[in-house]
C-alpha positions in Angstrom: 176.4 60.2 106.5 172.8 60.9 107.2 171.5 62.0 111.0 171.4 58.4 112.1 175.1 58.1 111.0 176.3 54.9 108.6 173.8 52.5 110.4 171.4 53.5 107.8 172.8 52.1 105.2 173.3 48.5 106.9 170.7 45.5 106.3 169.4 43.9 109.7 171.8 40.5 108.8 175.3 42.8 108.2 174.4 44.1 111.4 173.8 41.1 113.0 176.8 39.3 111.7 179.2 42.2 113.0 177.4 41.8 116.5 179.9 40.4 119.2 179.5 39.5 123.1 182.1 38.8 125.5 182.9 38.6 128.9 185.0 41.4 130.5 187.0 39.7 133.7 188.9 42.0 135.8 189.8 39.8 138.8 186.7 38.2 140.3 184.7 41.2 138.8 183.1 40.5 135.3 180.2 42.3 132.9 179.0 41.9 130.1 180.2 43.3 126.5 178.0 43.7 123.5 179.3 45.6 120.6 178.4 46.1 117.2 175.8 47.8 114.4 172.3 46.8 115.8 173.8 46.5 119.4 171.3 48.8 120.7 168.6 46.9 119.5 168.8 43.9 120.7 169.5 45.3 124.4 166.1 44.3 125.3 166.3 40.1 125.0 169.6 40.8 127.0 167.5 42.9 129.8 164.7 40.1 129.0 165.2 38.4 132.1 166.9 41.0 134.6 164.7 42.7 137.6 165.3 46.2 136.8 161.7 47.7 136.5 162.4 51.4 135.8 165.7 52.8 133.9 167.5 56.5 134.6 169.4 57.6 131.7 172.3 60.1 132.4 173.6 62.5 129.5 175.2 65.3 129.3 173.7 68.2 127.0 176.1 67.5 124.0 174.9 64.2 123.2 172.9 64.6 120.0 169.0 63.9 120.5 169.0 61.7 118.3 170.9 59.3 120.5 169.1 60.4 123.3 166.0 59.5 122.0 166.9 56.1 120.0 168.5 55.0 123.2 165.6 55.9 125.1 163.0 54.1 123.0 165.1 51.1 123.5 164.4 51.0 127.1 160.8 52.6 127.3 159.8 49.2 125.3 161.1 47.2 128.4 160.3 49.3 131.7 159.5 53.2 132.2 162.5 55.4 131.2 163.6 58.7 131.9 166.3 60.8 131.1 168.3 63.4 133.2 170.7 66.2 131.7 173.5 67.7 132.8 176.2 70.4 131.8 179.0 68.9 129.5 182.7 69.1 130.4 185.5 68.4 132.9 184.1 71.3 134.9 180.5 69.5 135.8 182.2 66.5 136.8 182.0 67.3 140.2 179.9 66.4 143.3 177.7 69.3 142.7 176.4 67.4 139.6 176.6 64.1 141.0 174.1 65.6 144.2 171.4 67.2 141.7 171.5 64.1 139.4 170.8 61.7 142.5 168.0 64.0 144.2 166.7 64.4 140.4 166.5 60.2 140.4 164.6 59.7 143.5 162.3 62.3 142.9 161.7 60.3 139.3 160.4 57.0 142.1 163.6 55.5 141.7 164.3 52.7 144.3 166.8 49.1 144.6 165.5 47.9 141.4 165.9 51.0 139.1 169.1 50.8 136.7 171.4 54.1 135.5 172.1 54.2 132.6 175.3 56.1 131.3 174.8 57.8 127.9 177.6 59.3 127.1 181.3 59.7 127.4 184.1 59.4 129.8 182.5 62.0 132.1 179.5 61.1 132.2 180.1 57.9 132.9 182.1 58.6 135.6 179.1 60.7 136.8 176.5 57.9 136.3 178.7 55.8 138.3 179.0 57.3 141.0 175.2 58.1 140.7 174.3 54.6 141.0 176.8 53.4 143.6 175.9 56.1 146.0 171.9 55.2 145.5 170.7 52.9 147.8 174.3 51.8 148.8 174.4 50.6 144.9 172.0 50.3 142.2 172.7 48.5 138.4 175.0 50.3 136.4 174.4 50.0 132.8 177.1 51.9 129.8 176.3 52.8 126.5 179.3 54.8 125.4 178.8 57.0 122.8 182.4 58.0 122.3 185.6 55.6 121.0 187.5 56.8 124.4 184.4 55.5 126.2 183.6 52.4 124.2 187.9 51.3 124.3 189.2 52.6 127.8 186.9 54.4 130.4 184.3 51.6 130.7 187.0 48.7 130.7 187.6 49.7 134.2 186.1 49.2 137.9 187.4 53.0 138.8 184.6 55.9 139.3 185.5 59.4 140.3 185.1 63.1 139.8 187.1 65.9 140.3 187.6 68.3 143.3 189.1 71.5 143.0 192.4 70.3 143.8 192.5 68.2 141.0 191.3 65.1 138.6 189.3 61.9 140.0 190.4 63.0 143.4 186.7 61.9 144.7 185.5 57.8 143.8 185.5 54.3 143.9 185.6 51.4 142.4 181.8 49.8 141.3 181.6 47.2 138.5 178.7 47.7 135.6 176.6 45.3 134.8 176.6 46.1 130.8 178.3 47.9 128.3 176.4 48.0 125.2 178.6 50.0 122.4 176.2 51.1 119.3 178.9 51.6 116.1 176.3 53.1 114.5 177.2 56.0 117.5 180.7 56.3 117.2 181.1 56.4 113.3 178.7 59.2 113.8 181.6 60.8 115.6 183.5 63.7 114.6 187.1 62.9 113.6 188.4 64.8 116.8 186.6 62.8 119.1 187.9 59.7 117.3 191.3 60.5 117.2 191.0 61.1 121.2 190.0 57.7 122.1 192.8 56.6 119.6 195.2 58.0 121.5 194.5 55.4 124.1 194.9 52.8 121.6 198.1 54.0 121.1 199.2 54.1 124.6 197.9 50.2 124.9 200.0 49.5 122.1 203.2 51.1 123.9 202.8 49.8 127.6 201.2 46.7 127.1 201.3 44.8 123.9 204.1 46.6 121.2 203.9 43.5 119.6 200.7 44.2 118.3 202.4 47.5 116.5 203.1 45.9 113.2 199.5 44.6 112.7 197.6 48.1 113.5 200.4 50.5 112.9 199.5 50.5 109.1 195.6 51.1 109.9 196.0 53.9 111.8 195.1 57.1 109.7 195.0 61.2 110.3 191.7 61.7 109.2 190.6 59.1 111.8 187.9 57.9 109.2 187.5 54.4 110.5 184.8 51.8 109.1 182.9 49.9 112.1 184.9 46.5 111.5 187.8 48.8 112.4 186.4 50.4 115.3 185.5 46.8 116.4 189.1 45.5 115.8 190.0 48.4 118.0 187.7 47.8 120.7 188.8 44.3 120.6 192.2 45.3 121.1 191.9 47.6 124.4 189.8 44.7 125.6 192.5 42.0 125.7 195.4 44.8 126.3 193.5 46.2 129.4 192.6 42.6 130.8 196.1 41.4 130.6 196.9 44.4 133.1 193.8 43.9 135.4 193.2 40.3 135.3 195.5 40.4 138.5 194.9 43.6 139.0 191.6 45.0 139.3 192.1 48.1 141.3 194.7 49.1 139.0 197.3 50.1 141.8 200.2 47.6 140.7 201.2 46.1 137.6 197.8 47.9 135.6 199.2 51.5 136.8 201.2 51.5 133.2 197.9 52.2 132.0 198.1 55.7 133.6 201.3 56.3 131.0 201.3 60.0 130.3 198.6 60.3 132.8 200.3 62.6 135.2 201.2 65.1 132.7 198.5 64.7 130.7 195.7 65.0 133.3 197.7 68.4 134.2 197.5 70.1 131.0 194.1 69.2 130.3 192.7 71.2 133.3 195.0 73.9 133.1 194.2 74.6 129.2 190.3 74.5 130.7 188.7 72.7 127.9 191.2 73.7 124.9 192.8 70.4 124.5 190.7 66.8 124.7 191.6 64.4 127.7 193.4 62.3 124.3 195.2 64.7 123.2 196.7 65.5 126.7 197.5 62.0 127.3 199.4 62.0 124.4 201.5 64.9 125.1 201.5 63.4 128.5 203.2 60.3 126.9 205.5 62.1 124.0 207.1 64.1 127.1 207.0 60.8 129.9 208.9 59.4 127.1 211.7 61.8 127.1 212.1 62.0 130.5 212.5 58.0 130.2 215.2 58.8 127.8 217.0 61.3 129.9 217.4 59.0 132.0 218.2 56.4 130.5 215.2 53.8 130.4 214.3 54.3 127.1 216.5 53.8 124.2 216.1 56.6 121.0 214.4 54.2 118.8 211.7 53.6 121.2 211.1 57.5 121.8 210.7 57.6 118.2 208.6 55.0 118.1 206.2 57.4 120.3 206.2 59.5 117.6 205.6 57.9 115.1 202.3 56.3 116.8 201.2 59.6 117.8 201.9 61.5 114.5 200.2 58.1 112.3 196.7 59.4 114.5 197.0 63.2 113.4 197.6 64.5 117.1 200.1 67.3 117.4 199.0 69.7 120.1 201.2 73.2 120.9 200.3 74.4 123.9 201.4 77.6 125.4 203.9 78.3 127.0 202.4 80.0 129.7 200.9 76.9 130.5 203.6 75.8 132.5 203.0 77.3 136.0 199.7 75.7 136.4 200.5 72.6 134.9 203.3 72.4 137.5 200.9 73.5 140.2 198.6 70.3 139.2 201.2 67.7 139.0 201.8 68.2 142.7 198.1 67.0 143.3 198.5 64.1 141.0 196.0 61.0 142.4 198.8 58.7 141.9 200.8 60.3 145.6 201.3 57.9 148.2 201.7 54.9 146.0 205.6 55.5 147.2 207.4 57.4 149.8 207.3 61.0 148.9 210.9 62.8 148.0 211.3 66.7 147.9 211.6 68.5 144.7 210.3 64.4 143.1 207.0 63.8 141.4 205.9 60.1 141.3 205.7 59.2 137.4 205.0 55.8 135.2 207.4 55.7 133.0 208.7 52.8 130.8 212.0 50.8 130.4 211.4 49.5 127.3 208.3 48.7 125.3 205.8 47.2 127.3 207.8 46.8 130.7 206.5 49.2 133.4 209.9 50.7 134.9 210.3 49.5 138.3 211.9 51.9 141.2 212.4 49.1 143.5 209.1 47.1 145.2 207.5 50.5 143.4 205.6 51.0 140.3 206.2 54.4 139.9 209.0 56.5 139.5 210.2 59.4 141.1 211.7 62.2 138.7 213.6 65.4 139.3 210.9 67.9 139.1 213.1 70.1 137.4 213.5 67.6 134.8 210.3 67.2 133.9 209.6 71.0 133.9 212.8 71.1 131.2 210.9 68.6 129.3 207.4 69.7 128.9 208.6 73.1 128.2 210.8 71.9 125.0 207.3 69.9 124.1 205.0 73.4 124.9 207.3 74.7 122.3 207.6 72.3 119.8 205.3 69.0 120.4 207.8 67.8 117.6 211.3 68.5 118.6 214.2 66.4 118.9 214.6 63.5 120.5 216.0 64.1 123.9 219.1 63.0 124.8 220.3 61.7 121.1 
């Protein structure tokens, strides 16, 4: 793969032919989706007749320049463009950033018909979007995900927010884009890591929303996470439908959509207690391998279904060990969990989603969460911190 990753070796009409535009409905809120080889280069017929007359492009400093500045040149041919920087990582994802970023864009002559532009990931999209629904009470939000978690989860979604101190997306809205253009040029350029993270959401679509799907891409899924770009299209394609059959009723994501925080809770935990050691996927999925248990121990979730966790999970290469001495902290984060108050709190509970079965969001009532023993779930991650592999629980 050369600097410009497989895109290279395309001709202008394979890239053409694996271009694809759709509509993305979430309630009465709906954008734009192009994806494909060659995506980026047509942006500009699509921005052909919109009134944006200057674009902002956020990135964080771990996007490769060569993005940067393809992506750039994309929009400098339609309107002046410039680009802001910022500080990779769950710990810029803050206010802080979000402040510098929006003084840095008005001081650039932004005003109600400039566009933001989020290149980038799952962070800094969140970032750019709450950028450019602060500015000016709301300015056009633009995605161009370079990342397969971005491309297949975090921008097929109205929610914006960054972290506090206290915890995860504690600070946000919700603020539809305008556009999500997804380059697969970008993510086959991705390291296998970062593939297998946004995976791991593809797994947890296939486990909460459509397990019926499970025999079709069950057999595509690989370790290596070496996928061609008709793959990572069929994947795309996938989360699409899977996440609009949650939110077409539910855009806010606060009732029958919540399932698509499974492993969530835990998950979001570990991932700032290990402070950068384990990807926001790879949390989610130890989030989900233990939320399964815990289903099991009581009883929701039969043992065939628990190993059918596993063998999703393990079929994407993702077998995390963290320490131990995690524990304390991720205990300490669960209690400030962004999904309290969706039910009366209980002491010594911690609100979970959790599943009764393949695709069906357990119910606790008129609630869509659960309320678990905290000492339970403590018992259970710590057999996962461990041995991410052990036993089925409860069998």
């Amino acid at each position: 793969m050369d600097a410009r990753g497989t895109n290279a070796r395309k001709t202008d009409k394979q890239r053409r032919w694996m271009m694809k535009s759709r509509k993305v409905q979430f309630g009465p809120f709906a954008y734009d989706f192009v994806s494909g080889e060659g995506s980026l280069d047509a942006l500009p017929g699509w921005l052909a007749d919109k009134p944006y007359d200057r674009f902002v492009l956020i990135a964080d400093t771990g996007i490769p320049d060569w993005i940067v500045a393809r992506t750039k040149a994309v929009f400098a041919a339609v309107a002046p463009a410039d680009v802001l920087r910022f500080a990779p990582g769950e710990s810029c994802k803050n206010l802080t950033t979000v402040q510098e970023l929006a003084e840095q864009t008005i001081a650039l002559g932004a005003d109600r018909r400039t566009a933001i532009v989020a290149l980038g990931g799952g962070v800094t999209g969140n970032v750019a979007g709450i950028v450019a629904g602060l500015l000016f009470r709301g300015l056009p939000l633009l995605h161009i995900p370079t990342t397969l978690m971005a491309a297949s989860d975090s921008v097929l979604s109205l929610k914006q927010a960054v972290n506090l101190q206290a915890g995860k997306n504690l600070a946000g809205f919700y603020y539809t884009p305008q556009l999500v253009c997804v380059e697969l040029s970008f993510l086959e350029a991705l390291p296998a890591r970062e593939v297998r993270a946004g995976m791991c959401e593809l797994v947890k679509n296939l486990l909460t929303i459509k397990p019926g799907h499970i025999p079709a891409l069950q057999p595509l899924l690989r370790t290596d996470n070496v996928y061609s770009a008709e793959e990572l299209q069929t994947f795309i394609d996938f989360c699409i439908d899977a996440k609009t059959a949650v939110m077409r009723d539910d855009p806010y994501e606060k009732k029958e959509a919540l399932v698509l925080e499974y492993g969530h809770t835990i998950g979001h935990a570990l991932e700032l207690v290990s402070d950068g050691e384990f990807v926001h996927g790879e949390c989610v999925a130890f989030g989900m391998r233990c939320a399964a248990r815990i289903a099991r121990r009581i009883g929701l979730l039969a043992p065939a279904e628990v190993e059918q966790h596993d063998r999703l999970i393990d079929a994407i290469g993702v077998d995390i060990r963290p320490s131990a001495e995690l524990l304390p902290g991720i205990e300490a984060y669960m209690k400030k969990d962004n999904k309290r108050g969706y039910r009366q709190a209980e002491s010594g509970k911690t609100a979970l989603i959790l599943l009764s079965g393949l695709g069906e969001l357990a119910r606790d009532g008129e609630a869509y969460v659960t309320l678990v023993d905290n000492k339970l779930i403590l018992e259970v991650i710590e057999e996962q911190l461990v041995a991410t592999k052990s036993a089925v629980m409860g069998t």
